[in-house]
C-alpha positions as CSV (number, residue, x, y, z in Angstrom):
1,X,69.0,10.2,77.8
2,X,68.4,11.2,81.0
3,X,69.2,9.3,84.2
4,X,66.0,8.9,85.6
5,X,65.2,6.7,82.3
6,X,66.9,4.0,83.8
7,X,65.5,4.1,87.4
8,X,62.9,1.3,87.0
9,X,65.4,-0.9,85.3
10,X,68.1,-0.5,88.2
11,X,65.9,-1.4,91.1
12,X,65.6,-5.1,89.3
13,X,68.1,-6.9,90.5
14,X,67.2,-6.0,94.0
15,X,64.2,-8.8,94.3
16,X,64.4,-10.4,90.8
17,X,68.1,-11.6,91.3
18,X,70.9,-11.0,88.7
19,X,69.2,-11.8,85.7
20,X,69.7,-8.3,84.2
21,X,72.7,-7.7,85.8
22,X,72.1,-3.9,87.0
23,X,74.1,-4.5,90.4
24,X,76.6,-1.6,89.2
25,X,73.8,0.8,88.6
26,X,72.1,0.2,91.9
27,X,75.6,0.3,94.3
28,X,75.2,3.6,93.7
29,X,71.5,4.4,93.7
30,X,70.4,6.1,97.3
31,X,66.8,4.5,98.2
32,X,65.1,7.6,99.5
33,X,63.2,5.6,102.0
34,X,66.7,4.1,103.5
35,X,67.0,7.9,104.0
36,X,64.7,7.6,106.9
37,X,64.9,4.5,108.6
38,X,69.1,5.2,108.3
39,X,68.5,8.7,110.2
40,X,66.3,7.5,112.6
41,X,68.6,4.6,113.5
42,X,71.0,7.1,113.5
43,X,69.2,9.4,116.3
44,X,68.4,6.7,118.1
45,X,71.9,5.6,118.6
46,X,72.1,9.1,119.6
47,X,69.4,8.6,122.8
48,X,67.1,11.3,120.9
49,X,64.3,8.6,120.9
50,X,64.1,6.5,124.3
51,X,62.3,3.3,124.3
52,X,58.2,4.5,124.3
53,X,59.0,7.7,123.2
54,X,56.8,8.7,120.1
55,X,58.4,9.6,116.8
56,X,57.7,12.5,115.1
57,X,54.8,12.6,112.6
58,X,54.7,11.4,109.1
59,X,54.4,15.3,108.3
60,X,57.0,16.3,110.2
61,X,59.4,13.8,109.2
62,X,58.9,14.4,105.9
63,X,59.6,17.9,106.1
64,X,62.8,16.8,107.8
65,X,64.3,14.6,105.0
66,X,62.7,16.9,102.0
67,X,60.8,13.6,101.2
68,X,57.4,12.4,100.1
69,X,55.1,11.2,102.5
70,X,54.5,7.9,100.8
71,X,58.4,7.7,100.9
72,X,57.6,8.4,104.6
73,X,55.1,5.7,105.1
74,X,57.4,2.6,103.7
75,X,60.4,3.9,105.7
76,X,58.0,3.4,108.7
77,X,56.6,0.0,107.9
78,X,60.6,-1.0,107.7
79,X,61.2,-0.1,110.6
80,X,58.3,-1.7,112.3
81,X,59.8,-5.0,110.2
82,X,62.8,-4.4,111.9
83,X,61.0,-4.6,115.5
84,X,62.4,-0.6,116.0
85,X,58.7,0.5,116.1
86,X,55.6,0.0,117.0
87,X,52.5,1.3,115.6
88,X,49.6,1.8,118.0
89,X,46.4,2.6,117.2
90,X,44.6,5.7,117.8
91,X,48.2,7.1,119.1
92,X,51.1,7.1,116.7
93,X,54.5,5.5,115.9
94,X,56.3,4.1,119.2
95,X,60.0,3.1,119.8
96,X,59.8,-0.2,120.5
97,X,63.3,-1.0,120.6
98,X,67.2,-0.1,120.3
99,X,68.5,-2.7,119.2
100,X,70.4,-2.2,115.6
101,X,68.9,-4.2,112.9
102,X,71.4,-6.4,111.1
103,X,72.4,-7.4,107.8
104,X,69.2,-8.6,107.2
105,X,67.8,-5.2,107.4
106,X,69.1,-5.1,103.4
107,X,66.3,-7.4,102.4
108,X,63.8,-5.0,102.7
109,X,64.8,-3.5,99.6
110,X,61.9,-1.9,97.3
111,X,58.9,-0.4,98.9
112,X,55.4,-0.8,97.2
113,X,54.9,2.8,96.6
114,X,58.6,2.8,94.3
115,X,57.5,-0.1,92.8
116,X,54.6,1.5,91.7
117,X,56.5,4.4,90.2
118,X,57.9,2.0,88.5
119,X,54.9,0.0,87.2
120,X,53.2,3.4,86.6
121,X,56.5,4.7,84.2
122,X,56.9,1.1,82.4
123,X,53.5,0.0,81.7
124,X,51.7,2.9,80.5
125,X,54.0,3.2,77.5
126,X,53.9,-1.1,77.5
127,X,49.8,-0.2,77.2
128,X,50.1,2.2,74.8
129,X,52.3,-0.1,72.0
130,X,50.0,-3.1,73.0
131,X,46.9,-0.9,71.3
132,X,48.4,-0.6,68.3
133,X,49.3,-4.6,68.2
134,X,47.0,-6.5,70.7
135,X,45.0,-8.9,68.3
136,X,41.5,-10.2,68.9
137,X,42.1,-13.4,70.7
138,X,44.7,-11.3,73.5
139,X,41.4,-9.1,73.9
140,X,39.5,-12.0,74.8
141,X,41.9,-13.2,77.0
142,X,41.8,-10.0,78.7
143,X,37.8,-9.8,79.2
144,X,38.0,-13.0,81.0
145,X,40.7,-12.0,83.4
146,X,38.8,-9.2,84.3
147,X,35.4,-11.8,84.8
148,X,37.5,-13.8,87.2
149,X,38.7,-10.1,88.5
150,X,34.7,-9.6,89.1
151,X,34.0,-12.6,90.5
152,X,32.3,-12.5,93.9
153,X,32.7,-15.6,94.6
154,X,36.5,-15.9,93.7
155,X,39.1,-15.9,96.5
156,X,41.3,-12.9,96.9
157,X,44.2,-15.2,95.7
158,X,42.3,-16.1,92.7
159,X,41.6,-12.0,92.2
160,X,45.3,-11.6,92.5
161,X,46.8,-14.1,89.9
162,X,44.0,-12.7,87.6
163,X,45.3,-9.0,88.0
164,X,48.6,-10.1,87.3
165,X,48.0,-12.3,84.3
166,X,45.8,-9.2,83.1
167,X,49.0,-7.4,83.1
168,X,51.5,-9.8,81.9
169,X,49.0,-10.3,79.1
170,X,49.2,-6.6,78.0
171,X,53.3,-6.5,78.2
172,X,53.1,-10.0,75.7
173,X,50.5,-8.4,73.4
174,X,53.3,-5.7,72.2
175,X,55.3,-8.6,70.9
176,X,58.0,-7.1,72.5
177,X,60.4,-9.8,74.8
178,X,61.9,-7.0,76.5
179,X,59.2,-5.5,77.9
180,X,57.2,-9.0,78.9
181,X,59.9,-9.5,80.7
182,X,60.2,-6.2,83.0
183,X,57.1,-6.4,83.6
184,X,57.1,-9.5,84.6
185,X,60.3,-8.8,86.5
186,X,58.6,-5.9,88.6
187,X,55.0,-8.0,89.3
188,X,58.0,-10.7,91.2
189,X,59.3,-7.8,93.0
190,X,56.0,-7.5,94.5
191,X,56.0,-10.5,96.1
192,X,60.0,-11.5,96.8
193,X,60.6,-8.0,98.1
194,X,59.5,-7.9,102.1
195,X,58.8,-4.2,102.6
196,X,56.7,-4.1,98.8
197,X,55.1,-7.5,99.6
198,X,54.2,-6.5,103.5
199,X,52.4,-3.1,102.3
200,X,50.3,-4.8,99.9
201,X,49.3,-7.1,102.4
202,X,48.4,-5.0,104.8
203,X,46.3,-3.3,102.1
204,X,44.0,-6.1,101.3
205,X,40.6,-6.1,100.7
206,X,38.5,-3.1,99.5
207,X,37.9,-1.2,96.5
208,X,37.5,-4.3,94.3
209,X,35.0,-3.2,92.5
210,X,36.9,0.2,91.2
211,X,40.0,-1.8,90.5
212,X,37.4,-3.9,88.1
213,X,36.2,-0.9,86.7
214,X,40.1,0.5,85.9
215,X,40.7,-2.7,84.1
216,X,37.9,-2.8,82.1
217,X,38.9,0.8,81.3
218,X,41.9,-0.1,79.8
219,X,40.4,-3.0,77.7
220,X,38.6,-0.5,76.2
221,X,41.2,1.4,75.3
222,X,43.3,-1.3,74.0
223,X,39.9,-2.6,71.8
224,X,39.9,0.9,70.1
225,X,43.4,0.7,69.4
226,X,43.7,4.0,71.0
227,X,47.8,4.5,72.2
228,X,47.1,7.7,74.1
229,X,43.9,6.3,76.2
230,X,45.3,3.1,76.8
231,X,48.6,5.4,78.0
232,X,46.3,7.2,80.1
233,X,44.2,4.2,81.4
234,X,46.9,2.1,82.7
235,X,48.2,5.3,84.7
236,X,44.7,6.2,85.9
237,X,44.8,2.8,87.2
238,X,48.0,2.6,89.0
239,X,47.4,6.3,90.6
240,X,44.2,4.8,91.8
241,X,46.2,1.6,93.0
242,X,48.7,4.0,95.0
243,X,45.6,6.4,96.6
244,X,44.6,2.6,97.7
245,X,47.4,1.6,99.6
246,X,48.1,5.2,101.1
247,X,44.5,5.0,102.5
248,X,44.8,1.6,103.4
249,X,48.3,1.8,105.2
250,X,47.9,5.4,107.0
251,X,49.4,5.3,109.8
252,X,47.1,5.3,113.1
253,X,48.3,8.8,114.3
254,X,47.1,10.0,111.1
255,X,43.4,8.6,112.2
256,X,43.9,9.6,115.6
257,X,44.0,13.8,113.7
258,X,41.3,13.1,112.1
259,X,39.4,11.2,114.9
260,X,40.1,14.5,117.2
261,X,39.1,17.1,114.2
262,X,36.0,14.9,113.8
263,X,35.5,15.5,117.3
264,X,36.1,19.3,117.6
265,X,34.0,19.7,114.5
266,X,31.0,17.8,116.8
267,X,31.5,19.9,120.0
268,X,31.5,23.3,117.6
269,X,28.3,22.0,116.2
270,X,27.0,21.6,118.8
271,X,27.5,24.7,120.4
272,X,26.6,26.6,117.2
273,X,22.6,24.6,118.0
274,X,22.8,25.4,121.8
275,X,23.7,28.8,121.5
């Protein structure tokens, strides 16, 4: 078996405590995002980045640790945890101070987008063996998580719990302890985790109705006892969930490019009607 089999399992312990008792595995993983925020601590300690100077972008820096720019984006909100940076609008990604963060900087532990990765590896095969054992009164259960999912008038709290019982329901429909309780493990990761639980709530709001849609999706699936389309429904959902928080946690200097191309594209147009 290869070693990337185990990668959602070892991240675990780091939110969910030592129930499964992966602490061994995980003393050794490297958490790619820690590759950033460590070598940017590390050049500021240096005096590369003065306090007010502007970090490189997301693009750049991702280029420069042979990273993913989603990997990029959580290594960012850390360090704006941390009080290192400061993200202004319209601008970029300041240096808002040099002070060293301290122990407490270990809390952070899993970003959103690696928990997702996660999610996105675990419960598209836990979808799949659901289809071919959900029963008729889990289906039910299912619809009506996603009506409370729909429900305009429902709170975003309300929403929430209903997405995760929607979930949780799937994992206990394959009969299967184990997997009911990674999943369930991973959805607390989400919310005892500070970097994965301040992305998601900085991502709030919007695209409701798709996420509805995605859900209902994967009911279907599960109602025609189809492994492969419920397989392929739950990761079509999470992609979509990940795409969500990219756009919804870009950083500003990101909008600021496309605020100056939207610009450039105006003056050409215009001079292509003047001319």
């Amino acid at each position: 078996m290869d070693s990337t089999d185990f990668a959602p399992f070892a991240m675990l312990e780091h939110c969910a405590g030592p129930r499964l008792g992966y602490r061994s595995i995980m003393e050794k993983s490297d958490k790619l995002y820690r590759r950033v925020t460590d070598g940017i601590l590390q050049r500021l300690a240096q005096g590369e980045f003065p306090i007010g100077s502007r970090l490189p972008t997301e693009r750049e820096l991702a280029e420069t640790y042979t990273i993913s720019r989603t990997t990029v984006r959580e290594a960012m909100v850390a360090l704006e945890m941390m009080g290192v940076v400061e993200m202004r609008k319209g601008s970029g990604i300041y240096v808002a101070s040099l002070r060293m963060p301290g122990e407490g900087a270990e809390t952070l532990d899993v970003g959103a987008f690696e928990l997702l990765e996660a999610r996105r590896s675990v419960e598209a095969e836990v979808a799949a063996l659901a289809a071919l054992r959900i029963d008729d009164e889990r289906l039910d259960e299912l619809d009506a998580l996603v009506a409370t999912m729909a429900d305009a008038d429902a709170d975003i709290a309300a929403s929430e719990r209903a997405d995760r019982d929607f979930h949780l329901a799937i994992a206990g429909a394959t009969g299967n302890g184990a997997f009911l309780a990674v999943v369930t493990d991973l959805w607390a990761m989400r919310d005892r985790c500070d970097l994965a639980r301040t992305i998601h709530q900085r991502a709030r709001g919007g695209g409701e109705m798709l996420r509805v849609a995605e859900h209902r999706a994967i009911v279907a699936a599960l109602r025609a006892r189809d492994a492969e389309a419920a397989r392929l429904a739950m990761r079509q959902h999470l992609d979509a969930v990940l795409e969500h928080l990219l756009a919804r946690t870009e950083s500003e200097e990101i909008e600021a490019v496309r605020q100056r191309n939207a610009n450039l594209r105006e003056r050409i147009f215009a001079r292509t009607h003047t001319a």
